[in-house]
Structures are given as structure tokens and as C-alpha cells.
N, C-alpha and C positions, 0 to 999 in steps of 0.2 A: 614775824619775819625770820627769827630763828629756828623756829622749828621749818619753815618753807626751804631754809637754806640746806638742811640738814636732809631732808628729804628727797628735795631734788637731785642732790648730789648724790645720793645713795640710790634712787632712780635712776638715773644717768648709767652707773657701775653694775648693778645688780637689776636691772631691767627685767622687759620680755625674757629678752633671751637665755637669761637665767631658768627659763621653767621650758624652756625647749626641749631637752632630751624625755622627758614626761608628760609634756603636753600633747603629744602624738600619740603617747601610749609609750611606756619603755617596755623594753623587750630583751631578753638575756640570749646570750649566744652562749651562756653553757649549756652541755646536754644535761647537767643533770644539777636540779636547781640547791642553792647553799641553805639550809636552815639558820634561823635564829637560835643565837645564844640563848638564857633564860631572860636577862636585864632586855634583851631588846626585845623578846617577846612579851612582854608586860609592858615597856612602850607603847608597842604596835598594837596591842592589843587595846590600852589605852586610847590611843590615836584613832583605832577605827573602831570602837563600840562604843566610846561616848565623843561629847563635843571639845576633849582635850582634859588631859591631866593637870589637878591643881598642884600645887607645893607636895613633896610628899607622899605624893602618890603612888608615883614607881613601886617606892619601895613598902609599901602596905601589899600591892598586891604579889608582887614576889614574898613578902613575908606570908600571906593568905597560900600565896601557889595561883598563878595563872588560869587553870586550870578550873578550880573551883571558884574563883572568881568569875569565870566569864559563867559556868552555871546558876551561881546566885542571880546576877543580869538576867540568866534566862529566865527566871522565875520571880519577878519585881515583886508580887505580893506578897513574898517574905525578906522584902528589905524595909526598914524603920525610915519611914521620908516624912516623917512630922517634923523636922526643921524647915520642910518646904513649906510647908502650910504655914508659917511667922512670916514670909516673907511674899507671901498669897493672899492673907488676911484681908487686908485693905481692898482691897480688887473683890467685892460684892458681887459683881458682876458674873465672873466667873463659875457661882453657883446657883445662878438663875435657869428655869425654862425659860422657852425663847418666849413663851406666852407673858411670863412673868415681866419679860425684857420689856414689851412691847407695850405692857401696860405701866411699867416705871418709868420710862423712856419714851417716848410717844413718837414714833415717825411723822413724817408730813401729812401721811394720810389720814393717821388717826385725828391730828389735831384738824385738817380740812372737813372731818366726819364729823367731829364735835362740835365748829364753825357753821355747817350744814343741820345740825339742829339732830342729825342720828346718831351722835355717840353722848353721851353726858358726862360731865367732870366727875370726878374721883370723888368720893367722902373724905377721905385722907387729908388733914390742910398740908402734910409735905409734896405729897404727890400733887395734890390741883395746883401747888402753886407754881412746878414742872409747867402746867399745862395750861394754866393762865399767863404764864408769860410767853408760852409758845404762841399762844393766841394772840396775844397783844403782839407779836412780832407775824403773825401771817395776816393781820387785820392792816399794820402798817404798810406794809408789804401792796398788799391790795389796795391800799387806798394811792401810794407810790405809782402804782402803775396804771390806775384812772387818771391821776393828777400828769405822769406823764404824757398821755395822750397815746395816738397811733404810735408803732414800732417805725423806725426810717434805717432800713438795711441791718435792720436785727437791731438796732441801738434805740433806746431812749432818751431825750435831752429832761436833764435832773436838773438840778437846782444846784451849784458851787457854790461850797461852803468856804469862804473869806479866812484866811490866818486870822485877822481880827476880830472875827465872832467867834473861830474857835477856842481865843483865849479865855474868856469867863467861864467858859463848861471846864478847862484845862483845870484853874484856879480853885472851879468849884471841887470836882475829881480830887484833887489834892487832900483840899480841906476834909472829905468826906472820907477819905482815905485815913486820914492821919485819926478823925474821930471810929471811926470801926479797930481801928488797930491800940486803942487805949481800951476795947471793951474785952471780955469774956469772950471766949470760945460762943459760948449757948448766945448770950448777947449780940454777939456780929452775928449770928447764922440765921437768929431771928432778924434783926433789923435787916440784913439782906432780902430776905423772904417779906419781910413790910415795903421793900422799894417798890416805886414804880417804873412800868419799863419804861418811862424815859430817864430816870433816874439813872438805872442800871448801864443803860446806853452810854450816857454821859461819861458813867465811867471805865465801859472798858477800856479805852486806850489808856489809863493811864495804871490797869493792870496789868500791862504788858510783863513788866518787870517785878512786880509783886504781889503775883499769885499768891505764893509761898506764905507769905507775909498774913495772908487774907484769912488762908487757908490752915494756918498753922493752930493744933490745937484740937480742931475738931474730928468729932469721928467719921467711922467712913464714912457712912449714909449722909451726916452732913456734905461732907467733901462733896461724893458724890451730886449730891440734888444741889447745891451750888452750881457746878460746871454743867449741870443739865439745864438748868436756868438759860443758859447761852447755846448748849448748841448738846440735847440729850443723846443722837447718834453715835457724835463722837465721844460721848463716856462708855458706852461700848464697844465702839471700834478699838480704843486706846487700850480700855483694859483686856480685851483679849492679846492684842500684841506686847504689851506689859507679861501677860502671862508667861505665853511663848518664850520670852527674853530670861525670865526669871527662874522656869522649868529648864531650862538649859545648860541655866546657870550655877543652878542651888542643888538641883533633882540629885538624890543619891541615885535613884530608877536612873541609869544613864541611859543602857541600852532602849529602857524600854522608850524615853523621850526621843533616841535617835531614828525609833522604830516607827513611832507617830510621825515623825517630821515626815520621812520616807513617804508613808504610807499615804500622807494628806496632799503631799506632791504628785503622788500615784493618781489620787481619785482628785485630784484637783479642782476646788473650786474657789472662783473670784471674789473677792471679798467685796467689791464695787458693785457688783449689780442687785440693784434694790433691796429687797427684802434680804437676802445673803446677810448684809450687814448685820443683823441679828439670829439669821440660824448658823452662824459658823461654832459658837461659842458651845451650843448643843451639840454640832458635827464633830469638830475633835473632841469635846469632853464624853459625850454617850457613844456616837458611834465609831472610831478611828481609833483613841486610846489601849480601851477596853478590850481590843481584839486584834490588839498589832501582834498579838506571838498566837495567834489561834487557827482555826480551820479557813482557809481562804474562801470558801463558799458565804460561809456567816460575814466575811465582811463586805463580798458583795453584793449579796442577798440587803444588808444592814445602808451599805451607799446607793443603790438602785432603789430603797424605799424613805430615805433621807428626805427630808424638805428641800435640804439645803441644795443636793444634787436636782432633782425636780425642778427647782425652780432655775439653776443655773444653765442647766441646757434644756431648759423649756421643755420639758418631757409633760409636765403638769397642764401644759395645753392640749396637748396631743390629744386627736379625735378624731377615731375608727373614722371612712368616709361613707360607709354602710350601716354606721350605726346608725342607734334609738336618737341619739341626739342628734348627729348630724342628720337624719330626714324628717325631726325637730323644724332643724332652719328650713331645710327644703318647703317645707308644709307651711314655714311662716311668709318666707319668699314668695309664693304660687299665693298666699291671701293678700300679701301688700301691693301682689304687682293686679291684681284685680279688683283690686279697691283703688288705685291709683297709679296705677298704669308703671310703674315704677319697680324692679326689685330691690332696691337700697334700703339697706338696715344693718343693723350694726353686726360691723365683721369679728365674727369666731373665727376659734383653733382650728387648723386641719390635721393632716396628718403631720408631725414633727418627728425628724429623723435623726436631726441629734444627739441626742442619748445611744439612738440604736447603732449608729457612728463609731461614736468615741466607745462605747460600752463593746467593742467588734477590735478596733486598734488602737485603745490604747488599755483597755479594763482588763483585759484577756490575752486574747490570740497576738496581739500585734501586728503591725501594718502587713507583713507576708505572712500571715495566721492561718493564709487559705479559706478564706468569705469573700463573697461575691457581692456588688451590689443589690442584686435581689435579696440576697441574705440581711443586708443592712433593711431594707424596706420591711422584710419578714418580722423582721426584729422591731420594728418600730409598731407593725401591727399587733405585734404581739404585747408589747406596753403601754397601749392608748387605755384609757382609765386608769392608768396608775398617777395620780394628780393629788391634789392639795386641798383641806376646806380649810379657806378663809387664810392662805398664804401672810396675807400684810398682817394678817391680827395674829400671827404667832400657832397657826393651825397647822398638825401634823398629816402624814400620810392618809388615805383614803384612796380605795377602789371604785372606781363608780363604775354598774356593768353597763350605764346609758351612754357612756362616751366610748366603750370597750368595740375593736373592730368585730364583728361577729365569724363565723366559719374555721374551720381548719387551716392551720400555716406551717410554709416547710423553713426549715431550719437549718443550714449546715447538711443535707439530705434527712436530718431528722423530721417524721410527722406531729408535728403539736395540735391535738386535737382541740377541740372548741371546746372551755374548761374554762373558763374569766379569768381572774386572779391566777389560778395554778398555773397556768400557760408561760407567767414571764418567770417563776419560780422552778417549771422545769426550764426553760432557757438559761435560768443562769445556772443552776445545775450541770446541764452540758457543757457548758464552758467553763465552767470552774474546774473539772473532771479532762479538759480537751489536753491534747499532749501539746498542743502549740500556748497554751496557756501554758501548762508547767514550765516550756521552756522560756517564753519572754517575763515571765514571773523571777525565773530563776536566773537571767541574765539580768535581768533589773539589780536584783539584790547583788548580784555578784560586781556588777557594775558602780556600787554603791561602796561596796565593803572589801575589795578586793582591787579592783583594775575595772581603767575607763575602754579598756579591751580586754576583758575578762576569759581566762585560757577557756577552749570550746568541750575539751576532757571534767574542767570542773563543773559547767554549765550543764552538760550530763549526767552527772553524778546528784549534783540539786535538783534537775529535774527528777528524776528515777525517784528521788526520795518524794520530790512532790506529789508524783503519781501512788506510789505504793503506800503512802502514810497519808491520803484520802485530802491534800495542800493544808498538811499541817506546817505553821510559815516558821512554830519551834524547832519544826525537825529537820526541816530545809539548811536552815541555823546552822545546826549542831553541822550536816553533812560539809558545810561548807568551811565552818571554825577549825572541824575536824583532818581538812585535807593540806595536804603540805602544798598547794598553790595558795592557800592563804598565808604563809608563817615563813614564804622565801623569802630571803635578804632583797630579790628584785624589787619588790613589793614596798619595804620600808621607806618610806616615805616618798609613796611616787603616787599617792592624789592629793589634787591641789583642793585647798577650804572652798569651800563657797563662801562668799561675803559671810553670811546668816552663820557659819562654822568657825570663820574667823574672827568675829567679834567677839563670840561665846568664846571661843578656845583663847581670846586675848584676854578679858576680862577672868578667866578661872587659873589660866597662868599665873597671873597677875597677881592672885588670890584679891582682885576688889569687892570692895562692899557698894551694893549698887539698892540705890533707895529711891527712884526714879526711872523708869527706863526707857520711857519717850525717847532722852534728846538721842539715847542708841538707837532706837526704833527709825531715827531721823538721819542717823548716820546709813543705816542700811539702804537707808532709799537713796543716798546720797551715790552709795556704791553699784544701783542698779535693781538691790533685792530687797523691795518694800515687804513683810513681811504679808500672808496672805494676797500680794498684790499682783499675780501672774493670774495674765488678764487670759490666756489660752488656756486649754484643758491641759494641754501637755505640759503645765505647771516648769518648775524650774528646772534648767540643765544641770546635771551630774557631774558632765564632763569639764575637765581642763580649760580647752578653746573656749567654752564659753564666756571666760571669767581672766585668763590669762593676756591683758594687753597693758600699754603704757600707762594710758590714765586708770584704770584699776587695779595697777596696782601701786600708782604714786597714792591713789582712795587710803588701801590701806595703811600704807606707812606715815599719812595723815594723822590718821585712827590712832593708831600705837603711840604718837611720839603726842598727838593729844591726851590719852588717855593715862598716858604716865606724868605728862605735866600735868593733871587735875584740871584740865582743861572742859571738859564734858560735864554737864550738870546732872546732877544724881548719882555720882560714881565717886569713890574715893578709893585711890590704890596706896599703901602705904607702904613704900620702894622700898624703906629701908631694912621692913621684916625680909626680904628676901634675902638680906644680907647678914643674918644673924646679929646677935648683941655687938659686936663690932666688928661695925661696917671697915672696907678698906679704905686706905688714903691712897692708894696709887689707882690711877685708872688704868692702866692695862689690868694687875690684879683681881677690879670689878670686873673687868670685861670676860676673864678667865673664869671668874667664880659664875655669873649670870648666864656664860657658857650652858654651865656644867647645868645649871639648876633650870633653864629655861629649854634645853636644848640636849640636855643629855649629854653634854662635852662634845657631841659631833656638830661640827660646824666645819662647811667648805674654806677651806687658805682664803679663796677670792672674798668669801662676808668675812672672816676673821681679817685678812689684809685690811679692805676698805672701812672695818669698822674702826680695827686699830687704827689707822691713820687717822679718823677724825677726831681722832682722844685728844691729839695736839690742840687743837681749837681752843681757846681759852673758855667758851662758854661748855666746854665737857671741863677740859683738866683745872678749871679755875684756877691755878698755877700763876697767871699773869694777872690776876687780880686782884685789889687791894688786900687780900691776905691769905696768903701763901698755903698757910694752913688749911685752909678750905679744903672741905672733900671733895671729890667730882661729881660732875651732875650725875648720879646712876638714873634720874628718870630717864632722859636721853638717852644713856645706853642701852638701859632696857628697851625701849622704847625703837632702837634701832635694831634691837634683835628680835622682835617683835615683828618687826617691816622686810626682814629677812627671807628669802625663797626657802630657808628651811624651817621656819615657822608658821610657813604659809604652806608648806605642806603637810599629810595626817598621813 
């Protein structure tokens, strides 16, 4: 209730309207733009190359020099990020093939294949026992829905389960509970692994509240084949966006993490649609990471032969209508319907144009790129056999020339002669090299790193280098770091976080220690931006408007004034290191110093006003409290400067 009061009320005061003069775009009316000092260009530079400055930061890299710090960024593989890996360890996951995934973790398909008598269980007793309970939960399942009977308007009538019978499983859950947590690590992870699933059943609800408890102790693989027992998908799904959260977090590579983020919103794909769920993990870790500062060609060439991309916009269907295969079906059609009067049989891919689409306005050229619809169809001919063996099982790329459209296709007025394979490798070629790629390429980034209306002088200047330097995305960089439209005073802090920026950039402020990152993971969705969860190609908005309204940003200031009362589980911030060996006893004081340290001393009169007046509040200045002596709440403070429009913006 107190932090609800505290929030509102600061919503109320510091509103939308607060991010108005920016959220349209600011724009100076001097002719000739102010540079930054040194302190603020180490800021800004801060602000827009990684996801937010910790404690101390500023001033390392002013001690380093600006300058050579953002070069070391540019070159990640000679920065030391083996403290990232201690806090990556636990997360298995993260350095599986997706094959590996597929076969520790069993989707629905595999365990229906195994049920079906064509896949066989593991030798492994960790892994079979993954897959023995998956069974026993698709066998229940089936048997659930013969016992229900017919479907009546999509509903089944089940059997209601009585408060009074559910108490002996409760009672039992308890008991059984209380004897696993008297045992050994090795000892509960085994008797786990001996339950039976109804066993297991009985007890989930009364693991709601202590997992932790269950789980404590053991190592990862235990951990993990535990929570895969229940539901092995999302031990996947989780620790990929655990990663995410934690690379944002920890990564010394700042740039290079902000360069992914970009890059995987660029070539966007859903984390929800099927198989996805287990190629994402290979998509950012092999193909996205490894080539965020590299030749743009390699990284479209590397997303166009992706699984992950394939299967997301259905490319890996796609089939020439003149191909071997497709007059395959024909041939089968013209026997079935002469045998039985009939052409019905099971429906294939045709031609799919999706990829050739999105890979035309949003991969390249962009919407005014100058392609035609015929161009999109060209494009589509020219990627039919670029497909998948054995997508569900964790299978990579594959050409097949029997699904490939056969004959010559024009391109953008280019002749792409009949060549299989090589045909979609010179089309990306083309576009990768096209001067309408350089420039939505180069308004993108500039969009990202500069202004949500990026001056059209700088955007020329990145492109020219895109073109001349063969879309080197390092040297695009350097043109754009290099030009004084990045490093005007206009500039300093006039884009707004995205959710996924200001959690990160709260939690690094903060300097918290985060051992969990789910329940964050569960704030972002709260705010709009489920991590991997944009369900369109054109992945998340950059801009201000998107993200600038009353309930997103009463979301954030939620966030902040939770996150400083140790409200969030897996996160601890310890408010009072921000305060040095001793802390103040006057709240305006804190409020001055948390200024300085959170914000750089620059704070608008109207958050300083509205902040300072809540310090009266008895639950900030504990003043009217049973004793007097009390220091102030600094989480709250923090916490409300945190929720501030100037901390909400980079």
C-alpha cells in the first residue's frame, strides 16, 4: 500500500507529459549544435553503448579517456568477461545444440514418437526419467480425454475435484515435503527421480512456495532434470531469458550485448511458435552474437540459413510450383483420383512468401527500398529448397534441389540464372551491397544510438561508409561515434529505455546482485516486453511513443520502488553501499547525494521538487516515528529516482 501511494502520486506529478518534449523527437533551434563537456560525454557514452552505468562508472572511464574506451567495446574479444560465466554456470542450457536440447528436453512431439513406438527411451536413467514422466503425463492426458467423452463447444465436462478430497493429497504433500527436505542434496534428487507421477502430481501445489527449498543444494543438471520432470520446454525457454537478463547485467562486452539485443530485434524471431522454442538458444548464441560488429552480408547470409529464421516465417515449406517435388504431388494426385475417383491427399507447402517479404522490408531495403511485388514473389522463387531436415528433432539447414523452383528469376532488374543453392546467396549479395540497404541499415542504428528522428546528414555519412567499407556494422560505428550529431548536448538524454533497458539499467544502478531472474523476466512481461516475445517480425519498437504512456510508466515506478524494497525474488540491492560508510540522517541530504550518484547531479527542479516534498512523509523521513533517530527510508528514495523521466531516459 505504501509503495502504491508513493507511486501514484509521483505518476500523477511526473506523468506522460513529462516525456513530451522527446517523445516526438527533440529538435534544437540552434544553428550550430553545443558539444559535450568530457564528464557528460562519458555519461552519454555510457547511456547509449551499454544498458546503463554501474556505481563508478563515469569515472573509470574518464580515467580510461572516452575515446579508447568506446574502442575497446568495439573489439569485445579483448575484454576479460569471465566473471560473466559465474553467473551463466547454472544455466546448462545455454551451451547446448539445439539437437542436444531436443534430446535432454523432449518436446511433445518426441515423447508422442516414443508413445507411438518410433522413438525409444534414452539409456541415460537421468534423461529416461525426463521422459518417463513426460509419458506418464501424455498417457494421462489421453486417457482424460477418452474418459471425457465428445468435445460440447470446445469444452470437456471433467470430473470436480471436492475441497474435502483435496485435503489428504494437501496433508500427504506436506508430510512428504517436510521428509525430502531432512534428506541430502543426492538423496532428495534421487527419491524424486523414484516418484511416481501421481506421486509427483500430488505434490506440485504444495511446491508453489518452495521450490527453493527442494531445490537447494543440488547441482545444475540436477536442478535442471528436476523442473524438466514437470514441464522440460520451459527449462529452456527460462534459461534462455535468464541469460539474456544476466548478459545485460554482468557482461563487461557491453556494447557488444547491446549490439545483439539490436541485431536479434532486427532479424526478429518468436520465441512461441513451435520448434522456435529450442532454436533461439543456437540463433543468438551462433548466429547473432558472433557477428554483431562484422560484414552485414555474413549476417544475412547466417539468418536466411538459420533454422530458427526458416521455420519462423515458414521459408522451410516453401516449394518451387514447377518443381521435382511439386509434380511429385501432381503425379500422386492424377494416381489417387484414378484409382478412386477422388484427388484428396495429404496437403503440401506451396509457394511461401514470407521470408521473401520481410527479407525485401524489413532485412534490407525497407518498406520504400524500391521492390515490387513481382520482386517479392522472385525472391521467394529463388529460396524454395532452402528448408530443414527434421526441424522438431533439432535439424539444421539443408538445400534440397527437389523442392528448388527450377528456370532463371529477375531480381530488383537483376538476372539470377538457374544455379540451386547459389541463386539465394547471389540475392542476398545484392542486397546486402543495395544503397537502399545501407541506408535503412544506417537509419536503424542511428535510430537506436542517437535520435528516434535521426539527423538525415548523419544517416549519409553511415551509409557512404556502409557502402564503401563492403557493410562493415564496426565501421558504420566508428562513422557515427565519430560525428558531432552523436555527442550534442541535444542528444543527452533524449531516448526513452525500453522496458527490457530499464530494468537492466535499474538493476546496474543499483549495483544489485541478482541470483534468479525469472521473477524480472515476469516484470518485463508485466510492462509489455516479454523477453524474445514479439510475436511480428518487425520485433520491438525503438521509439519513445511506443513505450511513453500512463500505465507504463506508473509499470516502471512499480519496478524501482519494488526493487529497492527487496521486494522481487532473486534480486538483492544493498541501498546503503550507495551511500558510502556513513550513510546520511537528513533526507533531503540522501536525496542530494543519490542525485549525484544515480543521475549525475542533473535532475529537472519539478523531480527534485516533487521528490523533495515526499521526504515529509513519515514512511521516507521516519522523523515521526518511534524513534527519532532513525535514518530515512533511502530504498524509497532511490527508488523514486529510479521512476524519474530522467532515469527513464539514456
Amino acid at each position: 500500500m505504501r509503495i502504491r501511494r508513493h507511486t501514484t502520486l509521483l505518476a500523477l506529478l511526473l506523468g506522460a507529459s513529462a516525456f513530451a518534449p522527446w517523445a516526438a523527437g527533440k529538435k534544437s533551434e540552434k544553428p550550430t549544435p553545443i558539444q559535450m563537456d568530457d564528464h557528460r560525454r562519458a555519461a552519454h557514452a555510457l547511456n547509449r553503448l551499454t544498458f546503463g552505468p554501474r556505481p563508478g562508472d563515469v569515472d573509470k572511464v574518464l580515467a580510461m579517456g572516452v575515446d579508447r574506451w568506446i574502442s575497446q567495446q568495439l573489439h569485445p574479444d579483448k575484454i576479460d568477461d569471465s566473471a560473466l560465466e559465474s553467473h551463466l554456470a547454472a544455466l546448462l542450457t545455454l551451451h547446448m545444440s539445439t539437437r542436444d536440447l531436443v534430446e535432454n528436453f523432449p518436446p511433445q512431439q518426441v515423447i508422442k514418437a516414443v508413445a507411438d513406438g518410433r522413438q525409444s527411451l534414452p539409456n541415460d536413467p537421468v534423461k529416461r526419467a525426463v521422459y518417463v514422466a513426460q509419458l506418464d503425463r501424455y498417457e494421462e492426458k489421453q486417457e482424460r480425454k477418452q474418459e471425457a467423452g465428445p468435445e460440447v463447444n470446445g469444452k470437456t465436462d471433467l470430473p470436480v475435484v471436492r475441497s474435502s478430497e483435496a485435503e489428504p493429497d494437501r496433508l500427504h504433500a506436506d508430510e512428504k515435503l517436510q521428509a525430502l527436505s531432512a534428506m541430502t542434496p543426492d538423496q532428495r534428487f534421487r527419491a524424486i527421480l523414484a516418484m511416481s507421477f501421481e506421486e509427483r502430481q500430488r505434490l506440485t501445489p504444495a511446491l508453489k512456495n518452495k521450490a527453493d527449498e527442494l531445490l537447494d543444494g543440488m547441482t545444475p543438471r540436477q536442478r535442471e532434470t528436476v523442473k524438466a520432470l514437470n514441464n522440460p520446454q520451459q527449462v529452456v525457454t527460462d534459461e534462455l531469458v535468464q541469460g539474456k537478463l544476466l548478459r545485460g547485467i554482468y557482461s563487461e562486452r557491453q556494447l557488444q550485448e547491446v549490439m545483439t539485443d539490436f541485431w536479434f530485434n532486427h532479424f526478429n524471431v518468436f520465441i512461441g511458435k513451435g520448434a522456435d522454442r529450442y532454436e533461439l538458444t543456437s540463433y543468438e548464441r551462433d548466429v547473432i552474437r558472433p557477428r554483431a560488429f562484422g560484414k552485414f552480408e555474413d549476417l544475412l547470409v547466417a539468418t536466411a540459413q538459420s533454422p530458427a529464421m526458416l521455420f519462423y516465417l515458414d521459408n522451410w515449406l516453401s516449394v518451387g510450383p514447377n518443381s521435382d517435388f511439386a509434380n511429385g504431388i501432381q503425379n500422386h494426385k492424377r494416381n489417387v483420383w484414378q484409382r478412386n475417383g477422388s484427388t484428396q491427399s495429404r496437403k503440401r507447402g506451396g509457394l511461401n512468401e514470407n521470408y521473401g517479404r520481410e527479407l525485401l522490408e524489413l532485412h534490407t531495403l525497407g518498406v520504400n527500398g524500391g521492390y515490387s511485388q513481382k520482386d517479392v514473389t522472385e525472391v521467394a522463387r529463388v529460396f524454395t529448397g532452402w528448408t530443414l531436415k527434421e526441424p522438431r528433432q533439432g535439424g539444421g539447414f539443408v538445400f534440397e534441389e527437389r523442392k528448388h523452383e527450377p528456370g532463371d528469376k529477375t531480381v530488383l532488374g537483376h538476372r539470377i540464372k538457374s544455379k540451386g543453392e547459389k541463386e539465394g546467396l547471389q540475392v542476398l549479395h545484392i542486397l546486402a551491397h543495395h544503397p537502399s540497404t545501407a541506408r535503412f541499415i544506417s537509419t536503424k542504428l542511428a535510430m537506436r544510438f542517437v535520435s528516434d528522428n535521426p539527423p538525415p546528414a548523419l544517416v549519409d555519412r553511415m551509409a557512404h561508409t556502409f557502402l564503401k567499407k563492403d557493410g562493415d556494422i564496426r565501421e558504420v560505428l566508428k562513422t557515427m561515434l565519430n560525428s558531432p550529431e552523436f555527442w550534442t548536448e541535444d542528444e543527452y538524454r533524449a531516448k526513452v529505455k525500453t522496458p527490457f533497458e530499464f530494468v537492466v539499467s535499474s538493476l546496474r544502478a543499483s549495483g544489485a546482485e541478482v541470483t534468479e531472474a525469472m521473477p524480472l523476466a515476469r516484470q518485463l512481461q508485466n510492462m509489455g516486453m516479454p523477453l524474445y516475445g514479439a510475436q511480428p517480425p518487425t520485433g520491438y519498437s525503438m521509439k519513445a511513443d511506443a513505450w511513453v504512456n500512463s500505465s507504463g510508466l506508473l509499470g516502471r515506478m512499480n519496478f524501482a520502488l519494488a526493487l529497492l524494497a527487496g521486494k522481487l525474488k532473486g534480486t538483492q540491492v544493498d541501498v546503503d553501499r550507495l551511500l558510502g560508510p556513513e550513510p546520511f540522517s537528513d533526507p533531503q541530504q540522501t536525496l542530494a547525494w543519490l542525485e549525484d550518484r544515480l543521475l549525475g547531479g542533473e535532475v529537472s527542479k519539478q523531480t527534485h521538487d516533487v521528490i523533495s516534498a515526499r521526504l515529509q512523509d513519515p514512511t521516507i523521513s521516519r522523523r515521526k516515528l518511534d524513534d527519532p533517530a532513525r535514518p530515512p527510508n533511502f530504498a524509497i528514495i532511490e527508488g523514486l529516482l529510479l521512476g524519474s523521466p530522467e532515469f527513464q531516459k539514456r
